[in-house]
C-alpha beads as a LAMMPS data file, in Angstrom:
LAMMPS data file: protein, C-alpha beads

430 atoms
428 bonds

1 atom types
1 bond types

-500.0 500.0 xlo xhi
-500.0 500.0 ylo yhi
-500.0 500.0 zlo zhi

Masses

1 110.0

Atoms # bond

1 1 1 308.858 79.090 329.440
2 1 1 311.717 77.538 327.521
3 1 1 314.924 76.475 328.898
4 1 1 317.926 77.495 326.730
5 1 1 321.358 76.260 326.911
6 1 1 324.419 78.073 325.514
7 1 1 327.840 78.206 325.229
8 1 1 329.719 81.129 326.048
9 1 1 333.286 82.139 326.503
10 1 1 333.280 84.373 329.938
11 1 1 336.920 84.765 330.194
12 1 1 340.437 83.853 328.316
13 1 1 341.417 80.963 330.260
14 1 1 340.386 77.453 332.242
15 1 1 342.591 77.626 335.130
16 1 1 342.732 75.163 337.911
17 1 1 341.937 76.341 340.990
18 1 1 342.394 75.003 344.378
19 1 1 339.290 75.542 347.270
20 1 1 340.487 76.387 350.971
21 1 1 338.110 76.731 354.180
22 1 1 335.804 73.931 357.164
23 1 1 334.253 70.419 358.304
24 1 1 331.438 69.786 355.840
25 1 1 329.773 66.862 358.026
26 1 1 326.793 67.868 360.349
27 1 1 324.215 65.693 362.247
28 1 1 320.450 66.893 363.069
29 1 1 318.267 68.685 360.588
30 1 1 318.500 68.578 356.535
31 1 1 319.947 71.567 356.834
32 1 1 322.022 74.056 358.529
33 1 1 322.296 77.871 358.563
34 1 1 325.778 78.223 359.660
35 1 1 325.645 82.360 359.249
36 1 1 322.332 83.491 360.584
37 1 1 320.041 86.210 358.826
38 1 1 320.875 89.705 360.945
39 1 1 318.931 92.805 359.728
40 1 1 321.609 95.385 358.818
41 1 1 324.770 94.135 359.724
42 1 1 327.493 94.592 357.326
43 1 1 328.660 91.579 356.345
44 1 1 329.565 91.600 352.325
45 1 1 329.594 87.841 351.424
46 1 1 326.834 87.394 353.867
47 1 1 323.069 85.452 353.248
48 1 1 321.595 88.691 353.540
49 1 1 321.535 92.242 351.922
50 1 1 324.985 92.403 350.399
51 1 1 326.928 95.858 350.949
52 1 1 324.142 97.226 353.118
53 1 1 325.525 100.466 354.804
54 1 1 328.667 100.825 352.349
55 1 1 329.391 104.495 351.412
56 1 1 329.476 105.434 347.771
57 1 1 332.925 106.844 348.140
58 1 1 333.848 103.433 349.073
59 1 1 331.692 101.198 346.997
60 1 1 333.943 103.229 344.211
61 1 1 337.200 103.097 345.546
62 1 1 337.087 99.275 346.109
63 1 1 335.988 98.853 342.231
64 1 1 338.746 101.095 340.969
65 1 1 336.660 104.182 340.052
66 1 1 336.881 107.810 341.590
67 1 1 334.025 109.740 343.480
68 1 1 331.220 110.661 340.748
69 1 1 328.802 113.494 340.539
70 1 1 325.405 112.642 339.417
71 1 1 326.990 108.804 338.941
72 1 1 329.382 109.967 335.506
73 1 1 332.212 111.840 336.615
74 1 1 334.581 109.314 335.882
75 1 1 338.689 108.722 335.283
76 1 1 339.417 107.507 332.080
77 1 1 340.185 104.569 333.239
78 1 1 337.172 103.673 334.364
79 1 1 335.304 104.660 331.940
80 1 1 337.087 102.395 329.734
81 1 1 336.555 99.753 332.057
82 1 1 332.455 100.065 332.347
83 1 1 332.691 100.578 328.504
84 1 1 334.393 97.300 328.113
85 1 1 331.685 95.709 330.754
86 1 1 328.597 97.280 328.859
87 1 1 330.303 95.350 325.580
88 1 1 330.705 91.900 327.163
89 1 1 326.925 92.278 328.921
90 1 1 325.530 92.684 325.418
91 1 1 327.241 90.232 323.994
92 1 1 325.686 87.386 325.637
93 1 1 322.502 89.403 325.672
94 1 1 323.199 88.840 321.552
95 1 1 323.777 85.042 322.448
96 1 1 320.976 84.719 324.554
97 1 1 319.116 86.125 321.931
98 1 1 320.444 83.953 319.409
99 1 1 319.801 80.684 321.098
100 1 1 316.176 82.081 322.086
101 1 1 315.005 82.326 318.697
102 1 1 311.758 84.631 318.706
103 1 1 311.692 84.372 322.274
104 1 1 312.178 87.156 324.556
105 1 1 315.110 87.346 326.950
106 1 1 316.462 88.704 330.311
107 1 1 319.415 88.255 332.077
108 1 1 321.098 89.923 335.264
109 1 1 324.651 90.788 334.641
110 1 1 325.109 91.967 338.314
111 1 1 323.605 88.365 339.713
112 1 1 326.040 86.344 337.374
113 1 1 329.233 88.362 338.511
114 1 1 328.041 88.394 342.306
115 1 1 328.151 85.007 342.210
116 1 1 331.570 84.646 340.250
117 1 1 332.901 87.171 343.062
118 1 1 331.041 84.779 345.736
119 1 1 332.552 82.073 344.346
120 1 1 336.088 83.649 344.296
121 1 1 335.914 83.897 347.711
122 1 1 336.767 80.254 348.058
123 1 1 339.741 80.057 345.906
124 1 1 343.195 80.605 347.199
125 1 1 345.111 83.462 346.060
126 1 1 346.639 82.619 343.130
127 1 1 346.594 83.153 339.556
128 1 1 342.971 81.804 339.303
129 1 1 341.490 83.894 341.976
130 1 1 343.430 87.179 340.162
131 1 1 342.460 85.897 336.261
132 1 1 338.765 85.755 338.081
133 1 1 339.041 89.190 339.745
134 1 1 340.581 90.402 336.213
135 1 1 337.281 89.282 334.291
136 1 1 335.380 91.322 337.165
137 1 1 337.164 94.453 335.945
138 1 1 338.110 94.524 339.810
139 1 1 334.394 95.219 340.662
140 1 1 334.097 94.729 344.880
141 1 1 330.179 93.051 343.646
142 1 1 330.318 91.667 347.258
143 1 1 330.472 95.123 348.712
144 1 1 327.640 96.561 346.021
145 1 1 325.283 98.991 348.151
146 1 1 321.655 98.081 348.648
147 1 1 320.484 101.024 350.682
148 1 1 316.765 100.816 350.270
149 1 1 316.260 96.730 350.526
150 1 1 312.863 96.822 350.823
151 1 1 313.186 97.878 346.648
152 1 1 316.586 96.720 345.728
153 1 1 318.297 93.472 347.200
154 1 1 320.780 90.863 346.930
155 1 1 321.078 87.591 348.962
156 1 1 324.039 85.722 348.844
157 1 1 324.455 81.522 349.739
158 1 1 326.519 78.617 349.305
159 1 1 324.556 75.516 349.449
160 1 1 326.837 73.059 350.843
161 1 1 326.340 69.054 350.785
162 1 1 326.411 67.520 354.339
163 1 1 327.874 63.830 352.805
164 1 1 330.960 65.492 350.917
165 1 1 334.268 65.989 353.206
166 1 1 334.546 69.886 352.444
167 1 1 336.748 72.134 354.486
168 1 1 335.478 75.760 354.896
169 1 1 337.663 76.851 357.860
170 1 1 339.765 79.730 356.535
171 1 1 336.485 81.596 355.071
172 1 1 335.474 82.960 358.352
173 1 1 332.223 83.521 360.346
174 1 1 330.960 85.395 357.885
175 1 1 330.539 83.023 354.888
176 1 1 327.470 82.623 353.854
177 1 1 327.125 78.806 354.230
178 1 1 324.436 76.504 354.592
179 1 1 324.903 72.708 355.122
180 1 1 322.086 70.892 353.852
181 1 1 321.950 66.854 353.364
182 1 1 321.481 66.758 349.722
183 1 1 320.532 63.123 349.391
184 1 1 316.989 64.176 351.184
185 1 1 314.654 64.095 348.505
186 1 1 312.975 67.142 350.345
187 1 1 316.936 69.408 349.394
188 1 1 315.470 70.927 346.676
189 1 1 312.444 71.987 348.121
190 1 1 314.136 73.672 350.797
191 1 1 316.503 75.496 347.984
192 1 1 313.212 76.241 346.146
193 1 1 311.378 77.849 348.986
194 1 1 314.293 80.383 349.944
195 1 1 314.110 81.441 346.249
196 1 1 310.444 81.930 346.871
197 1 1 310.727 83.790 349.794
198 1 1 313.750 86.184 348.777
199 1 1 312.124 87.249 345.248
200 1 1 308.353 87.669 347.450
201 1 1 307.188 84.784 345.388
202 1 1 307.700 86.650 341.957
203 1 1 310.424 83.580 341.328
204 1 1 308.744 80.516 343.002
205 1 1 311.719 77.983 342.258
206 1 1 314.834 77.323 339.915
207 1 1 315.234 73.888 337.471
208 1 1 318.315 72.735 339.519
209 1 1 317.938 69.534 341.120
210 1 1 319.918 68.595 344.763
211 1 1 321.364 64.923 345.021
212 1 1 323.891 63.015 346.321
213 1 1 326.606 64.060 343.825
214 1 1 326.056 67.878 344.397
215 1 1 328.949 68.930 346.161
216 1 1 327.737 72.542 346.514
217 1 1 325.291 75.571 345.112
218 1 1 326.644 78.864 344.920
219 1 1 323.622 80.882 344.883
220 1 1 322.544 85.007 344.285
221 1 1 319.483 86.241 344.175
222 1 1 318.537 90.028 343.111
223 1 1 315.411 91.700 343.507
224 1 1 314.172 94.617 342.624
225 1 1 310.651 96.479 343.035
226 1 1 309.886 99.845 342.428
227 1 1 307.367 102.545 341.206
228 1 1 307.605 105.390 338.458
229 1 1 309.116 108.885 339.781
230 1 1 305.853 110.789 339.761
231 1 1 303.089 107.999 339.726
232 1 1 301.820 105.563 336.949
233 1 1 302.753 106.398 333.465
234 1 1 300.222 107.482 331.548
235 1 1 297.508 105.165 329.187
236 1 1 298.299 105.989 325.643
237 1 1 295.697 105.006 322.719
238 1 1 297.493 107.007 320.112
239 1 1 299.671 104.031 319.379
240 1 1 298.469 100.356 320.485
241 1 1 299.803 98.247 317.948
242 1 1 303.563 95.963 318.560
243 1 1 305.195 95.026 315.466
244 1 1 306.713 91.464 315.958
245 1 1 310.226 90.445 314.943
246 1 1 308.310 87.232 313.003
247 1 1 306.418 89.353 311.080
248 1 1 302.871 89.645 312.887
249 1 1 301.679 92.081 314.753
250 1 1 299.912 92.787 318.143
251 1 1 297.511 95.239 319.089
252 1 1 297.153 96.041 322.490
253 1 1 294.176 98.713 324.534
254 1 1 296.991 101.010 325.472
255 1 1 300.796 101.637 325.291
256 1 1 302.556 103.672 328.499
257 1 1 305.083 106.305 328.642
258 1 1 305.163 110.117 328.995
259 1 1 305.610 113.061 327.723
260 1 1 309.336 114.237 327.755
261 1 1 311.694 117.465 327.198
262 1 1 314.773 115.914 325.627
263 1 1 315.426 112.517 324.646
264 1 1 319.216 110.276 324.245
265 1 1 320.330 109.942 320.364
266 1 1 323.222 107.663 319.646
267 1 1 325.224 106.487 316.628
268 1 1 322.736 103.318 316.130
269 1 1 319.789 104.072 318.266
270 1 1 317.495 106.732 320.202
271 1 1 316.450 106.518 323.851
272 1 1 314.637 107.468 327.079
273 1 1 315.404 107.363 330.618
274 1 1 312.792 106.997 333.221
275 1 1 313.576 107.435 336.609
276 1 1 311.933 104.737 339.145
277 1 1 310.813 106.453 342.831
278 1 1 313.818 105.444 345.005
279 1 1 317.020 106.034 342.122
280 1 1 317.378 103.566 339.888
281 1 1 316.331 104.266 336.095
282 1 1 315.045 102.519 333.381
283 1 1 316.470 102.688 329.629
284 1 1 314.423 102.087 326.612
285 1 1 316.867 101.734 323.302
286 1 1 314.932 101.675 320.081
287 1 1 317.159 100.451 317.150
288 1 1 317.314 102.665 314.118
289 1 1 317.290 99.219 311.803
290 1 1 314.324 96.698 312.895
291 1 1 316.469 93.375 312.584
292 1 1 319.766 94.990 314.897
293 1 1 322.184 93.206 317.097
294 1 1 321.765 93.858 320.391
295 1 1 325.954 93.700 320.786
296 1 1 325.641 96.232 317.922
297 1 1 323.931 98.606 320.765
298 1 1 326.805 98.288 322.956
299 1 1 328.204 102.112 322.306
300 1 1 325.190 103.775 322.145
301 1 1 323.880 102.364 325.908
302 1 1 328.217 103.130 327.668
303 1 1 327.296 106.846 325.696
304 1 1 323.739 106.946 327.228
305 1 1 325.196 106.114 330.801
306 1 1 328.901 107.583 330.609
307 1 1 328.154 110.692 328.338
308 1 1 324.999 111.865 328.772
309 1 1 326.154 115.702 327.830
310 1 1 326.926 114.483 324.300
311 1 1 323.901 112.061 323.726
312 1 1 321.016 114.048 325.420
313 1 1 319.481 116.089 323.045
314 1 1 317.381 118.964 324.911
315 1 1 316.589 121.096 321.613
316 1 1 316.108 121.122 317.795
317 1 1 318.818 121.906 315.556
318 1 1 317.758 125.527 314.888
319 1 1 317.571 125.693 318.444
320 1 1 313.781 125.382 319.903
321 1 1 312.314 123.054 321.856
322 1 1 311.213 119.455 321.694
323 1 1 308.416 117.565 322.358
324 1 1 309.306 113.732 323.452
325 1 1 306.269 111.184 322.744
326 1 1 307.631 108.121 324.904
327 1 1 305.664 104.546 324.452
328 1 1 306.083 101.360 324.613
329 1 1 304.135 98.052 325.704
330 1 1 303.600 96.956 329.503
331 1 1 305.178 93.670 329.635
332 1 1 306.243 90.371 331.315
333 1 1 309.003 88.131 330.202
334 1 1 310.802 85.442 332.197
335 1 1 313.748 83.133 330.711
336 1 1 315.986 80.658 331.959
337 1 1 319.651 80.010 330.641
338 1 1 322.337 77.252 331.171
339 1 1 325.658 78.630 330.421
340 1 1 327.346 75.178 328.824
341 1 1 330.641 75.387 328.348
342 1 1 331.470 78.478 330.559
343 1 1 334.997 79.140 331.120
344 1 1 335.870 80.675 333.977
345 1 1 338.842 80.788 336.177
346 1 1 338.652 78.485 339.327
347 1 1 335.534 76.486 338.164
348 1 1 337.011 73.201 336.610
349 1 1 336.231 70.113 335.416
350 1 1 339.532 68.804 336.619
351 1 1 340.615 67.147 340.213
352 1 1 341.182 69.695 342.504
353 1 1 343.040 69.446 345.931
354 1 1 342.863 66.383 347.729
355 1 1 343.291 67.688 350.777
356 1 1 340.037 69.668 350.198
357 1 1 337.797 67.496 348.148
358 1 1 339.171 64.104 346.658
359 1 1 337.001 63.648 343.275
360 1 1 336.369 65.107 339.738
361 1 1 334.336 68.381 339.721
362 1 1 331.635 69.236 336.866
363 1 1 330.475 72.799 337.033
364 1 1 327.222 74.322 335.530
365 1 1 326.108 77.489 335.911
366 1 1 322.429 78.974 335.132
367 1 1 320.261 81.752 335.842
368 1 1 316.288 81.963 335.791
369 1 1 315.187 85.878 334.997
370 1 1 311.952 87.413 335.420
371 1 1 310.561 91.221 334.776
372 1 1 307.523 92.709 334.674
373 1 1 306.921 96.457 333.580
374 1 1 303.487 98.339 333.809
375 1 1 301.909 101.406 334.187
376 1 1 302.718 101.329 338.062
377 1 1 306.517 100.421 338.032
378 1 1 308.617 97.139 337.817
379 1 1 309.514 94.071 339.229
380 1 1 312.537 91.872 338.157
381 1 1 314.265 89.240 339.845
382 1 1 317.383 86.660 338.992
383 1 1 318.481 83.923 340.466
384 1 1 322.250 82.799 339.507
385 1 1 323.690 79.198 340.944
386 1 1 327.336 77.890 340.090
387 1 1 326.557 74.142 340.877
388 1 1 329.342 71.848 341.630
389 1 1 328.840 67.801 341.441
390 1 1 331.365 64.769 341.624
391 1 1 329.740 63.603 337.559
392 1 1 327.985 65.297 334.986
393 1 1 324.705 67.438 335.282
394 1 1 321.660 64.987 335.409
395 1 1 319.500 66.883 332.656
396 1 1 317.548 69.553 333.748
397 1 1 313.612 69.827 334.135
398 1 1 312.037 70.666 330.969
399 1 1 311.561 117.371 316.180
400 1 1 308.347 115.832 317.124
401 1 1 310.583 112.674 318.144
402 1 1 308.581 109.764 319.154
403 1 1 310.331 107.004 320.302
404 1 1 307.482 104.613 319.775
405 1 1 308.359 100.909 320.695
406 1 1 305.901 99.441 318.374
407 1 1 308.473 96.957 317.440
408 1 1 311.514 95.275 318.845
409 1 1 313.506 97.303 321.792
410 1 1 316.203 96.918 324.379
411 1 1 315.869 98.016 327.406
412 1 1 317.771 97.809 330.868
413 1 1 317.658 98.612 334.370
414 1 1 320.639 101.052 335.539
415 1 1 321.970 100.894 339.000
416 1 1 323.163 104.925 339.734
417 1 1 324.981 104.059 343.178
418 1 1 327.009 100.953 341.887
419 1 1 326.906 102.403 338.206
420 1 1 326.288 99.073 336.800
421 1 1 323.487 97.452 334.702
422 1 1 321.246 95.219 336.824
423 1 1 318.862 93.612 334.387
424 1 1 319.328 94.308 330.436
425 1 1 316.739 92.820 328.110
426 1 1 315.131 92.047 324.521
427 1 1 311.619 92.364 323.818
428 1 1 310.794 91.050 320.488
429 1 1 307.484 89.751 320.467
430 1 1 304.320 89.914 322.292

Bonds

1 1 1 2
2 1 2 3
3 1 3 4
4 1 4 5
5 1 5 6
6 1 6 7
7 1 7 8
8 1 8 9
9 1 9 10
10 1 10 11
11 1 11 12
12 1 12 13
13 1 13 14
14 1 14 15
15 1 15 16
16 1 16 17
17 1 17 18
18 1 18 19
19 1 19 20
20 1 20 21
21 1 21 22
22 1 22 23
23 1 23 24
24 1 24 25
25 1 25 26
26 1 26 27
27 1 27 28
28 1 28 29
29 1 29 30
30 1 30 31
31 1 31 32
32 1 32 33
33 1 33 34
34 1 34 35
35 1 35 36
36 1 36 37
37 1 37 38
38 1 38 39
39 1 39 40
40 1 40 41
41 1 41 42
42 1 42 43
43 1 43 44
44 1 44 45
45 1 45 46
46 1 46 47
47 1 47 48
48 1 48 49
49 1 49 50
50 1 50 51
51 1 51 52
52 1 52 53
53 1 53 54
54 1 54 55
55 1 55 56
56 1 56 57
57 1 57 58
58 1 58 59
59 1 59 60
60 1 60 61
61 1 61 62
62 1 62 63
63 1 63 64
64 1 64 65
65 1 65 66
66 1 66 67
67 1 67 68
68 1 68 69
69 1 69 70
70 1 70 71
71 1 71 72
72 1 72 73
73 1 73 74
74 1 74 75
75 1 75 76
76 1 76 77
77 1 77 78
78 1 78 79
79 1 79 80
80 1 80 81
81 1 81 82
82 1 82 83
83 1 83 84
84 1 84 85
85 1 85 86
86 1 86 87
87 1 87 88
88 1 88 89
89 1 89 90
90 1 90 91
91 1 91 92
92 1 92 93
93 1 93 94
94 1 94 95
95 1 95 96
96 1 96 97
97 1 97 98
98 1 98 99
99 1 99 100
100 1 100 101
101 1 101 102
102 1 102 103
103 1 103 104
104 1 104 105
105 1 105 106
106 1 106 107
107 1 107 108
108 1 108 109
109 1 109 110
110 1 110 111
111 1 111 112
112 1 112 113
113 1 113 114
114 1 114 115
115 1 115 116
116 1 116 117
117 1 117 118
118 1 118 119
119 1 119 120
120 1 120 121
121 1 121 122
122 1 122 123
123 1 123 124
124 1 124 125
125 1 125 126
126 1 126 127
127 1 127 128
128 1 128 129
129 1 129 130
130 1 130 131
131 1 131 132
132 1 132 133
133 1 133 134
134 1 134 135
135 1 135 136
136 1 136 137
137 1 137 138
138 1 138 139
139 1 139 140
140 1 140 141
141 1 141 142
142 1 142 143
143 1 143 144
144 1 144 145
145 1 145 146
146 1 146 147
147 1 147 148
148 1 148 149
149 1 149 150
150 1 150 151
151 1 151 152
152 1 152 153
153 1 153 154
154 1 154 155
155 1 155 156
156 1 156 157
157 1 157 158
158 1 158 159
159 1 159 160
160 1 160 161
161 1 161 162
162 1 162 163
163 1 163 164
164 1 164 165
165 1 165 166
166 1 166 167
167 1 167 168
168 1 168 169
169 1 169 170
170 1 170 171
171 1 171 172
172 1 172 173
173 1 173 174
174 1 174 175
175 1 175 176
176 1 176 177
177 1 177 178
178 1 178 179
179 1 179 180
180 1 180 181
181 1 181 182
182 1 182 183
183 1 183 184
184 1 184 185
185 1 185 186
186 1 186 187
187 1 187 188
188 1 188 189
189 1 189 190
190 1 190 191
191 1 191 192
192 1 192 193
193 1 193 194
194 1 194 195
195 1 195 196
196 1 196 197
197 1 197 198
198 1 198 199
199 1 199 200
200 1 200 201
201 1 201 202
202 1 202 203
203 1 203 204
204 1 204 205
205 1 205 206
206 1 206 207
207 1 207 208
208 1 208 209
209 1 209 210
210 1 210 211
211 1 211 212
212 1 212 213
213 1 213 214
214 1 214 215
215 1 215 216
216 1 216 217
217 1 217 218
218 1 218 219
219 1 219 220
220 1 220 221
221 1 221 222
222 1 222 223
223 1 223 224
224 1 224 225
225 1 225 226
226 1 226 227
227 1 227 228
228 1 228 229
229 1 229 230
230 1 230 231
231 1 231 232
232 1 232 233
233 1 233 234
234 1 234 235
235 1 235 236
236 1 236 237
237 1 237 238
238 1 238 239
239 1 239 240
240 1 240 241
241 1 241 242
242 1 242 243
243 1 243 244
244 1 244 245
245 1 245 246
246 1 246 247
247 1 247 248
248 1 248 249
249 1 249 250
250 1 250 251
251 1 251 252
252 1 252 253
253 1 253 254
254 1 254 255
255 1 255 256
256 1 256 257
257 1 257 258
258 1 258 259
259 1 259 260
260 1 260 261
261 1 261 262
262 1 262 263
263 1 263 264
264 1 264 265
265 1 265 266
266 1 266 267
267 1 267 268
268 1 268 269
269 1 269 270
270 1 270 271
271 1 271 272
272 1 272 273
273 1 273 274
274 1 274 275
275 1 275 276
276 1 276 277
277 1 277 278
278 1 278 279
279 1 279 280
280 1 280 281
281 1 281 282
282 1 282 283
283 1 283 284
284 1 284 285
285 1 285 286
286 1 286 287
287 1 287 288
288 1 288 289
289 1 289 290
290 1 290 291
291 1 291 292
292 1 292 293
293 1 293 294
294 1 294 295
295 1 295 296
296 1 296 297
297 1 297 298
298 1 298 299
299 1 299 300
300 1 300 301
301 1 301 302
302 1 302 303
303 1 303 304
304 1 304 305
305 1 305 306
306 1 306 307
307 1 307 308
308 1 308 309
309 1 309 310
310 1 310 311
311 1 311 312
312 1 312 313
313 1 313 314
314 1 314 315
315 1 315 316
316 1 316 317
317 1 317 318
318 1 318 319
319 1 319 320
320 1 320 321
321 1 321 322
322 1 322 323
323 1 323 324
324 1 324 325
325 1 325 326
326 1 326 327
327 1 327 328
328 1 328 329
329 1 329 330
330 1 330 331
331 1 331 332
332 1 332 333
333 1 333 334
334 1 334 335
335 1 335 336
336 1 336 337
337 1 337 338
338 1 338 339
339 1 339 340
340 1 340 341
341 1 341 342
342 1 342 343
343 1 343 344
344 1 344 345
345 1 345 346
346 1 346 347
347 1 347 348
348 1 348 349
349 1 349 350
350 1 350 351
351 1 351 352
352 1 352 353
353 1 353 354
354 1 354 355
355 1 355 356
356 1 356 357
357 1 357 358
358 1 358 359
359 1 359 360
360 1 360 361
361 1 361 362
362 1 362 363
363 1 363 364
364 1 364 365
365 1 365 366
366 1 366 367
367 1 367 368
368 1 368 369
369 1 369 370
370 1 370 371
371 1 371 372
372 1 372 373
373 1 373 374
374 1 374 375
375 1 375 376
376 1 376 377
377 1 377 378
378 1 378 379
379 1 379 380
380 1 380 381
381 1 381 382
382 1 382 383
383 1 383 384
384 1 384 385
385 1 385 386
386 1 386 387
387 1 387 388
388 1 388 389
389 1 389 390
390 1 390 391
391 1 391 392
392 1 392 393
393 1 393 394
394 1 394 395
395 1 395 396
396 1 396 397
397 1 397 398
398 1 399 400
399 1 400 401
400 1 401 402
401 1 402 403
402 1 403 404
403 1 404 405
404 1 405 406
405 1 406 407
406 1 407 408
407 1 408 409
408 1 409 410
409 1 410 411
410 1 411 412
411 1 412 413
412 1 413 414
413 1 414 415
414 1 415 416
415 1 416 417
416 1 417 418
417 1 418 419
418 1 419 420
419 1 420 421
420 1 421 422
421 1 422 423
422 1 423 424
423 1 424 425
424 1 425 426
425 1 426 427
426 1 427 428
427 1 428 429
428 1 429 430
């Protein structure tokens, strides 16, 4: 697995921004739950299940949209608003992509702005907590529904260092925060097994390391497992072979898919939706040019999602019906990123407060993403940390339409309740 590091430009502006909330100091074990785990209680920021129990009606009114029907019945505004989203995800999937090389990617745009929004939680109001809330398009990700989370999760947690004078106060009962002695050698280990446990083992650890100078971890973690609507997908022979981006090629006993009524046709691409058991769906976007941009995909996947009655193609021109030949490659791809650079409101490199923290801050924030799609259904995970230390980083570990993904595709994970993208991905060799 390689480790990539980039440097991307999530918002306008580096704005200082000053923490508020409770004694950091504890005594007794390495570390602390100060919110305990409680099954199904409704607690948004909470170490548990985030948005568990929230209606739809108002998961949408808190992020500016109206009611849907069938998740696309949308004001204008937002629908300019999730098209504008959908363009910033793929751009740093095309970043990601560029720094990977030939590699394959995944990232979770849902984990990275839960844990933005988590992190906004600690910031007084201000013009850094609104520029933050602004770059969220005003998405409540804290109050995201999760209503089957045996198949669809997300943990929240803010690791917290026991020898740092932090005041937490003002955030309430409710904050997920766990106090943890960070100069035990044994910290990361303990961070390392809750990632195990909340992704079922599928992502045993992350590369961030615990000392002394962590101040505090911000942590999500998203997990998702689910079958096909219907059963496996059917064993293909008919095609077998991938076509890589470098040029080779690999051939393969089987491709999966199905055989489908209509299809999605965009300005730069052609598509398929197939549903997973319990409501989510997953997108497969084959490029019409072999070598595109994945940010060049960016209006075809908002038409796919926000105007299905103009991209859905159900019948030939002259009017008959079509015959959809869907197949593409099982697959596995995991990737790791460290956003360098990042710019976002309230994370600074700056002294902040003395009153809360007296000392320079030095933020990083990465993500480690992991999928896995086969004949039975999929798994994906993410795990997004903002880190905060007193110095820098120490360096981390090292007609007859076929869509026919026989070469590289883009796919993505669609949540239909929170009508946002969970995991978006580029496969481009195998």
């Amino acid at each position: 697995m390689k480790k990539n590091r980039i440097a991307i430009f999530l918002c306008g502006c580096l704005i200082a921004g000053a923490l508020s909330g409770c004694s950091g100091h504890t005594s007794g074990p390495i570390v602390e739950d100060i919110v305990e785990e409680q099954e199904g209680t409704e607690t948004p920021a909470a170490d548990q299940e985030t948005g568990s129990g929230a209606g739809k009606q108002e998961g949408a009114a808190a992020s500016g949209l109206e009611e849907t029907v069938m998740g696309y019945d949308l004001n204008e505004n937002a629908v300019a608003m999730m098209q504008d989203g959908i363009g910033e995800d793929l751009e740093i999937l095309a970043a990601l992509s560029t720094a990977a090389g030939q590699e394959n990617v995944i990232y979770s745009p849902v984990s990275l702005h839960t844990a933005m929004a988590l992190y906004g939680e600690m910031l007084e109001d201000g013009d850094a907590k609104k520029n933050l809330q602004e770059y969220l398009r005003g998405k409540s990700y804290l109050g995201y529904r999760y209503d089957h989370t045996d198949v669809y999760k997300s943990l929240n947690t803010v690791w917290a260092n026991t020898n740092k004078d932090l005041h937490f106060e003002s955030l309430g009962d409710a904050f997920p925060l766990r106090m943890i002695d960070m100069s035990d050698p044994s910290a990361t280990d303990v961070k390392n097994q809750y990632v195990n446990d909340a992704t079922e083992g599928f992502i045993p650890s992350t590369p961030t390391i615990f000392t002394n100078d962590t101040v505090m971890d911000v942590m999500n973690v998203l997990y998702f497992h689910d079958t096909w609507m219907g059963g496996d997908l059917e064993e293909f022979r008919d095609y077998k072979e991938f076509h890589n981006a470098d040029g080779t090629t690999r051939s393969f006993d089987y491709m999966i898919g199905m055989e489908m009524e209509s299809y999605l046709k965009g300005q730069s691409s052609v598509g398929a939706c197939l549903p997973y058991e319990n409501g989510m769906e997953f997108y497969v976007v084959l490029p019409n040019e072999e070598d595109a941009d994945p940010a060049s995909l960016a209006d075809d996947i908002a038409d796919y999602i926000l105007k299905p009655e103009v991209t859905l193609q159900t019948q030939s021109e002259e009017g008959g019906s079509l015959n959809v030949h869907v197949r593409f490659p099982e697959f596995e791809t995991k990737y790791t990123t460290f956003f360098e650079g990042t710019k976002i409101p309230g994370l600074v490199a700056s002294p902040i407060s003395p009153a809360i923290y007296d000392g320079d801050l030095m933020t990083q924030i990465s993500q480690v993403a992991k999928i896995k799609v086969d004949k039975e259904g999929t798994t994906a995970a993410a795990v997004t940390e903002i880190m905060l230390t007193d110095s820098a980083m120490p360096p981390a570990p090292p007609e007859e339409v076929n869509i026919i993904c026989d070469r590289p595709f883009v796919y993505f994970i669609y949540d239909t309740v929170n009508q946002d993208i969970a995991f978006l991905g580029l496969v481009r060799n195998l």
